[in-house]
DRENDO-1510 file (C-alpha; in Angstrom, 1 decimal, always signed):
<recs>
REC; n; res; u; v; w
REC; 1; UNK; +0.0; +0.0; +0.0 .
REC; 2; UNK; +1.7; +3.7; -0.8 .
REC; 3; UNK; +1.3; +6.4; +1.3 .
REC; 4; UNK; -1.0; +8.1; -1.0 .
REC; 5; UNK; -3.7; +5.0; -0.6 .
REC; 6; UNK; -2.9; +4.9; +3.2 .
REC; 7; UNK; -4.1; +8.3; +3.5 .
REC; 8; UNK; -7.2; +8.0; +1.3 .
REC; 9; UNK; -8.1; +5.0; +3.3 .
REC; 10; UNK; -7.5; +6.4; +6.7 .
REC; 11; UNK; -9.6; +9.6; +5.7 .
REC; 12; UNK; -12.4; +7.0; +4.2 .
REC; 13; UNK; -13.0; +5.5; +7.8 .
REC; 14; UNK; -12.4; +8.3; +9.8 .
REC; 15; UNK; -15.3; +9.8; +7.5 .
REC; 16; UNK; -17.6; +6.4; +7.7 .
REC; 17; UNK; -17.5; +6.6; +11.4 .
REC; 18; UNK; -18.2; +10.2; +11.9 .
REC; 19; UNK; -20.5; +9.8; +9.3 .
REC; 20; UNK; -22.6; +7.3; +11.0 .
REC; 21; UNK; -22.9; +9.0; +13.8 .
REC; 22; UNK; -24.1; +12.1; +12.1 .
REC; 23; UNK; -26.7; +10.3; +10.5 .
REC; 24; UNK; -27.4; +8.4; +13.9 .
REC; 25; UNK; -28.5; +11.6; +15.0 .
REC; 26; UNK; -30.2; +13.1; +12.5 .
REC; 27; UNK; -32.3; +9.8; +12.3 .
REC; 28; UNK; -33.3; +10.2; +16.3 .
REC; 29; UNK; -33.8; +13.7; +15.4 .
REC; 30; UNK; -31.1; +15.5; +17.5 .
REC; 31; UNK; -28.6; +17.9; +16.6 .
REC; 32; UNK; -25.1; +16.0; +16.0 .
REC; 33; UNK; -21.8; +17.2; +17.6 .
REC; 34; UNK; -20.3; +20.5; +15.6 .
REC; 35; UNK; -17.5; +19.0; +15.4 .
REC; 36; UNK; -18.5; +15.4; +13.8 .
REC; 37; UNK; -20.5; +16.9; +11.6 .
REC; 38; UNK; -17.8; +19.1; +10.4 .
REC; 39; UNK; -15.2; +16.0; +10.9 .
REC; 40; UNK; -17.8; +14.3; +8.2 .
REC; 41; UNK; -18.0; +16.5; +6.0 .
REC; 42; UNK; -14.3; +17.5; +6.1 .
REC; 43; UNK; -12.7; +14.0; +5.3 .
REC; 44; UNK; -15.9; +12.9; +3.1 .
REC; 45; UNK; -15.1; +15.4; +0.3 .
REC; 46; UNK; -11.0; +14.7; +1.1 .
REC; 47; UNK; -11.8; +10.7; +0.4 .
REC; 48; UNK; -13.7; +11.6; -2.9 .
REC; 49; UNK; -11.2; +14.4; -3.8 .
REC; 50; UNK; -8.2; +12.1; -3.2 .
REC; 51; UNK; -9.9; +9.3; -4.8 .
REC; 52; UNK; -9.4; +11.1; -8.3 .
REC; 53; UNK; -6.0; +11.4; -7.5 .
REC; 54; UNK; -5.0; +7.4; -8.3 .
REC; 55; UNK; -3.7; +6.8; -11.5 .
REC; 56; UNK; -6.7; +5.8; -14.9 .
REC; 57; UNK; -6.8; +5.9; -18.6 .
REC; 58; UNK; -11.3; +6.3; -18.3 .
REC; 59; UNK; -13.3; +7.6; -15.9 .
REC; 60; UNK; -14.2; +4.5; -14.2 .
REC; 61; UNK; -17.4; +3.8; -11.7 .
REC; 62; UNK; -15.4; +5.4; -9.0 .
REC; 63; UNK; -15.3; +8.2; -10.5 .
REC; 64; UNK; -18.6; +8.6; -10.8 .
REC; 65; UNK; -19.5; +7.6; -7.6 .
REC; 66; UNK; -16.7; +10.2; -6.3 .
REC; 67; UNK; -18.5; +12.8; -8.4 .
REC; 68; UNK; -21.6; +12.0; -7.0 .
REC; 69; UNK; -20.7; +12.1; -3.6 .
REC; 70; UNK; -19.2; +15.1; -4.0 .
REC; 71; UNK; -22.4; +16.5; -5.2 .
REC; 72; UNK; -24.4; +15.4; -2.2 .
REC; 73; UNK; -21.7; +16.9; -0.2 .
REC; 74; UNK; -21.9; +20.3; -2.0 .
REC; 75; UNK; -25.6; +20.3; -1.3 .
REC; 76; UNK; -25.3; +19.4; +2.6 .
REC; 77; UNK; -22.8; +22.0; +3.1 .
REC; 78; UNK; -24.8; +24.5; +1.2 .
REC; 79; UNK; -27.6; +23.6; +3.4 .
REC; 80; UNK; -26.0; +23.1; +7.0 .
REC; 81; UNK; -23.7; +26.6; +6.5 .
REC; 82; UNK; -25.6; +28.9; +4.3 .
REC; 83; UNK; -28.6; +30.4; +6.2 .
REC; 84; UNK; -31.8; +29.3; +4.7 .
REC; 85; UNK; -35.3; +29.4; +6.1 .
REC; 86; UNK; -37.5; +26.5; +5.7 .
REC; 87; UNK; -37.3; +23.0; +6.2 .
REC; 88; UNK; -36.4; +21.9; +3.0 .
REC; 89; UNK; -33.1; +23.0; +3.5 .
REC; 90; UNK; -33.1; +20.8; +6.9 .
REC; 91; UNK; -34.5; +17.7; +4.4 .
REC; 92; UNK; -31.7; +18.5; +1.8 .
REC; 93; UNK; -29.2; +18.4; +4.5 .
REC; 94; UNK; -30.4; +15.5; +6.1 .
REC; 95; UNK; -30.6; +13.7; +2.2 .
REC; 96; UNK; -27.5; +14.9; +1.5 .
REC; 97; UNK; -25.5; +13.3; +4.6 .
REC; 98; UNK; -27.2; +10.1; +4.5 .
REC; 99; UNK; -26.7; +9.3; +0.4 .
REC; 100; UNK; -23.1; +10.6; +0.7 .
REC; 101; UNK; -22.4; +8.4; +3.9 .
REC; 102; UNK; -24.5; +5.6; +1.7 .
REC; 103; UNK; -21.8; +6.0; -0.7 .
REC; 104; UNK; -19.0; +5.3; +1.3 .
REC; 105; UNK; -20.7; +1.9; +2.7 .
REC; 106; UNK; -21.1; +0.9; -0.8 .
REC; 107; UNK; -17.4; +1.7; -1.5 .
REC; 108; UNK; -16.7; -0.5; +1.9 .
REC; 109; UNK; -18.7; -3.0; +1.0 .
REC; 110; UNK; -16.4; -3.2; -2.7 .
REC; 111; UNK; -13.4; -3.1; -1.7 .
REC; 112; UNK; -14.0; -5.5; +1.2 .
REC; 113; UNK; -15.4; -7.8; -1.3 .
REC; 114; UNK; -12.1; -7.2; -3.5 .
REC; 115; UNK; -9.7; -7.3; -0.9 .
REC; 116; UNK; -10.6; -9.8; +1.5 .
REC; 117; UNK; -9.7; -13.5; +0.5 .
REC; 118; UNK; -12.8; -15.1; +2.2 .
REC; 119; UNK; -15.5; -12.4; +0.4 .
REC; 120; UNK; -13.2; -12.7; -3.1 .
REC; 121; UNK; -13.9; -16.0; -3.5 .
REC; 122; UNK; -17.9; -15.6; -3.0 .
REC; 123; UNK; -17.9; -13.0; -5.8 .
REC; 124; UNK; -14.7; -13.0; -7.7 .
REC; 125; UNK; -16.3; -10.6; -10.3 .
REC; 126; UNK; -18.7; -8.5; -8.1 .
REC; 127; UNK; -21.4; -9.7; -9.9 .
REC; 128; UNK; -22.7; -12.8; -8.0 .
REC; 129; UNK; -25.5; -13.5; -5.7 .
REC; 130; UNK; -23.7; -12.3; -2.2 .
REC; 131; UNK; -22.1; -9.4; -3.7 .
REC; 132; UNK; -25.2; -7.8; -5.0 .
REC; 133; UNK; -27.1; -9.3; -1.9 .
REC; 134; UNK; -25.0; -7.7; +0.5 .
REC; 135; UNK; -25.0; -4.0; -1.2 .
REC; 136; UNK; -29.1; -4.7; -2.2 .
REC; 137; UNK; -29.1; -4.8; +1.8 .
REC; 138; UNK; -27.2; -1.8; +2.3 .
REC; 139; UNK; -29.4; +0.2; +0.2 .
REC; 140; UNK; -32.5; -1.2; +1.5 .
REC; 141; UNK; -31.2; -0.1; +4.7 .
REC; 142; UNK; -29.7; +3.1; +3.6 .
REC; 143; UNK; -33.6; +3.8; +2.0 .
REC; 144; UNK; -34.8; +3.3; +5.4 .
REC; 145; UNK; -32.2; +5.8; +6.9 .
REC; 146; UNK; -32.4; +8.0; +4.7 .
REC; 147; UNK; -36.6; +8.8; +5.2 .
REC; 148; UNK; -36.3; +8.7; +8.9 .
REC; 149; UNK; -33.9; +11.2; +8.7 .
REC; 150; UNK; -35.7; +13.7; +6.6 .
REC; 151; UNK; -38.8; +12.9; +8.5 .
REC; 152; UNK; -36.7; +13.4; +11.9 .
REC; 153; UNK; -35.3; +17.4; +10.1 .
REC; 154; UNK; -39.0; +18.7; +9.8 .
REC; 155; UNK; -38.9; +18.7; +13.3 .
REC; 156; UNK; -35.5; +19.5; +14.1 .
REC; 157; UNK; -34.5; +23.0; +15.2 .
REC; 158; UNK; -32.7; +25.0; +12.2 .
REC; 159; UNK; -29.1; +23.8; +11.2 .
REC; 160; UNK; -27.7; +26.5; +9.5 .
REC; 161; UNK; -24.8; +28.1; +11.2 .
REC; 162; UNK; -24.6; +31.9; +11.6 .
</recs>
Protein backbone atom coordinates (compact mmCIF):
# COMPACT_ATOMS: atom_id res chain seq x y z
CA UNK A 1 0.00 0.00 0.00
CA UNK A 2 1.70 3.66 -0.82
CA UNK A 3 1.27 6.44 1.34
CA UNK A 4 -0.98 8.13 -1.01
CA UNK A 5 -3.70 4.99 -0.60
CA UNK A 6 -2.95 4.89 3.16
CA UNK A 7 -4.12 8.31 3.47
CA UNK A 8 -7.18 7.98 1.29
CA UNK A 9 -8.13 4.97 3.35
CA UNK A 10 -7.45 6.40 6.69
CA UNK A 11 -9.57 9.61 5.66
CA UNK A 12 -12.39 6.97 4.25
CA UNK A 13 -13.03 5.47 7.79
CA UNK A 14 -12.40 8.34 9.76
CA UNK A 15 -15.26 9.84 7.45
CA UNK A 16 -17.59 6.36 7.75
CA UNK A 17 -17.45 6.59 11.42
CA UNK A 18 -18.21 10.23 11.91
CA UNK A 19 -20.49 9.79 9.27
CA UNK A 20 -22.56 7.32 10.98
CA UNK A 21 -22.86 8.97 13.79
CA UNK A 22 -24.06 12.13 12.13
CA UNK A 23 -26.72 10.35 10.46
CA UNK A 24 -27.44 8.36 13.94
CA UNK A 25 -28.45 11.65 14.98
CA UNK A 26 -30.19 13.06 12.46
CA UNK A 27 -32.28 9.79 12.29
CA UNK A 28 -33.27 10.19 16.30
CA UNK A 29 -33.79 13.71 15.44
CA UNK A 30 -31.14 15.51 17.48
CA UNK A 31 -28.64 17.91 16.57
CA UNK A 32 -25.05 15.98 15.98
CA UNK A 33 -21.79 17.16 17.63
CA UNK A 34 -20.31 20.46 15.62
CA UNK A 35 -17.49 18.95 15.36
CA UNK A 36 -18.52 15.39 13.85
CA UNK A 37 -20.47 16.93 11.62
CA UNK A 38 -17.81 19.13 10.38
CA UNK A 39 -15.18 16.05 10.91
CA UNK A 40 -17.84 14.34 8.16
CA UNK A 41 -17.98 16.48 5.99
CA UNK A 42 -14.27 17.51 6.07
CA UNK A 43 -12.69 13.96 5.31
CA UNK A 44 -15.87 12.89 3.12
CA UNK A 45 -15.06 15.38 0.31
CA UNK A 46 -11.02 14.68 1.10
CA UNK A 47 -11.82 10.71 0.41
CA UNK A 48 -13.68 11.57 -2.88
CA UNK A 49 -11.15 14.41 -3.83
CA UNK A 50 -8.24 12.07 -3.24
CA UNK A 51 -9.85 9.34 -4.80
CA UNK A 52 -9.40 11.12 -8.29
CA UNK A 53 -5.97 11.38 -7.54
CA UNK A 54 -5.00 7.38 -8.33
CA UNK A 55 -3.71 6.79 -11.49
CA UNK A 56 -6.65 5.84 -14.86
CA UNK A 57 -6.78 5.90 -18.57
CA UNK A 58 -11.32 6.31 -18.32
CA UNK A 59 -13.26 7.63 -15.93
CA UNK A 60 -14.16 4.50 -14.15
CA UNK A 61 -17.39 3.79 -11.68
CA UNK A 62 -15.43 5.36 -9.01
CA UNK A 63 -15.33 8.22 -10.48
CA UNK A 64 -18.61 8.60 -10.84
CA UNK A 65 -19.48 7.58 -7.58
CA UNK A 66 -16.72 10.16 -6.29
CA UNK A 67 -18.49 12.81 -8.40
CA UNK A 68 -21.60 12.01 -7.03
CA UNK A 69 -20.68 12.07 -3.60
CA UNK A 70 -19.25 15.11 -4.03
CA UNK A 71 -22.40 16.50 -5.19
CA UNK A 72 -24.44 15.44 -2.19
CA UNK A 73 -21.69 16.94 -0.20
CA UNK A 74 -21.88 20.27 -1.97
CA UNK A 75 -25.63 20.33 -1.33
CA UNK A 76 -25.31 19.39 2.63
CA UNK A 77 -22.76 21.96 3.09
CA UNK A 78 -24.79 24.51 1.16
CA UNK A 79 -27.60 23.57 3.44
CA UNK A 80 -26.03 23.07 7.00
CA UNK A 81 -23.71 26.58 6.46
CA UNK A 82 -25.59 28.87 4.30
CA UNK A 83 -28.60 30.38 6.24
CA UNK A 84 -31.82 29.27 4.75
CA UNK A 85 -35.26 29.38 6.11
CA UNK A 86 -37.50 26.51 5.66
CA UNK A 87 -37.28 22.97 6.24
CA UNK A 88 -36.40 21.86 3.04
CA UNK A 89 -33.08 23.03 3.49
CA UNK A 90 -33.05 20.85 6.91
CA UNK A 91 -34.51 17.69 4.37
CA UNK A 92 -31.68 18.53 1.81
CA UNK A 93 -29.15 18.42 4.51
CA UNK A 94 -30.40 15.50 6.06
CA UNK A 95 -30.58 13.67 2.23
CA UNK A 96 -27.47 14.93 1.55
CA UNK A 97 -25.54 13.32 4.64
CA UNK A 98 -27.20 10.08 4.46
CA UNK A 99 -26.73 9.33 0.40
CA UNK A 100 -23.10 10.57 0.71
CA UNK A 101 -22.41 8.35 3.86
CA UNK A 102 -24.45 5.59 1.73
CA UNK A 103 -21.79 6.05 -0.71
CA UNK A 104 -18.99 5.29 1.26
CA UNK A 105 -20.67 1.91 2.70
CA UNK A 106 -21.07 0.88 -0.77
CA UNK A 107 -17.36 1.68 -1.51
CA UNK A 108 -16.66 -0.52 1.87
CA UNK A 109 -18.66 -3.02 0.99
CA UNK A 110 -16.44 -3.17 -2.72
CA UNK A 111 -13.37 -3.10 -1.67
CA UNK A 112 -13.96 -5.49 1.23
CA UNK A 113 -15.41 -7.81 -1.34
CA UNK A 114 -12.06 -7.24 -3.48
CA UNK A 115 -9.74 -7.25 -0.90
CA UNK A 116 -10.58 -9.82 1.46
CA UNK A 117 -9.73 -13.53 0.48
CA UNK A 118 -12.84 -15.11 2.19
CA UNK A 119 -15.55 -12.35 0.37
CA UNK A 120 -13.19 -12.65 -3.10
CA UNK A 121 -13.92 -16.03 -3.48
CA UNK A 122 -17.93 -15.62 -2.99
CA UNK A 123 -17.95 -12.99 -5.76
CA UNK A 124 -14.65 -13.03 -7.69
CA UNK A 125 -16.31 -10.55 -10.35
CA UNK A 126 -18.69 -8.45 -8.07
CA UNK A 127 -21.42 -9.70 -9.90
CA UNK A 128 -22.66 -12.82 -8.02
CA UNK A 129 -25.52 -13.51 -5.72
CA UNK A 130 -23.72 -12.33 -2.20
CA UNK A 131 -22.08 -9.40 -3.66
CA UNK A 132 -25.21 -7.83 -5.00
CA UNK A 133 -27.10 -9.33 -1.86
CA UNK A 134 -24.98 -7.74 0.51
CA UNK A 135 -24.99 -4.05 -1.17
CA UNK A 136 -29.12 -4.73 -2.21
CA UNK A 137 -29.12 -4.83 1.75
CA UNK A 138 -27.20 -1.79 2.31
CA UNK A 139 -29.41 0.22 0.18
CA UNK A 140 -32.47 -1.20 1.49
CA UNK A 141 -31.22 -0.15 4.71
CA UNK A 142 -29.74 3.14 3.60
CA UNK A 143 -33.58 3.85 2.01
CA UNK A 144 -34.80 3.30 5.39
CA UNK A 145 -32.23 5.82 6.95
CA UNK A 146 -32.44 8.02 4.68
CA UNK A 147 -36.64 8.76 5.22
CA UNK A 148 -36.35 8.66 8.94
CA UNK A 149 -33.89 11.22 8.66
CA UNK A 150 -35.73 13.72 6.60
CA UNK A 151 -38.78 12.94 8.46
CA UNK A 152 -36.74 13.42 11.90
CA UNK A 153 -35.27 17.42 10.08
CA UNK A 154 -38.95 18.66 9.83
CA UNK A 155 -38.86 18.74 13.32
CA UNK A 156 -35.47 19.55 14.12
CA UNK A 157 -34.54 23.02 15.17
CA UNK A 158 -32.70 25.00 12.23
CA UNK A 159 -29.13 23.85 11.23
CA UNK A 160 -27.68 26.52 9.46
CA UNK A 161 -24.76 28.06 11.19
CA UNK A 162 -24.65 31.89 11.57
Amino acid sequence: MTAYTLVHTVLSLIALVSGLEVLLALIQGRKAWAEATLVYLATAVATSVTGFGFPFVRILPSHIVGGLSLLLLGAAVYARYVPRPGGVWRASYAAGISGSVYLLVFVAIAQAFSKITALKALAPTLKEWPFVAAQSAVLALFAVATLLAVRSSKRAPPTAVR
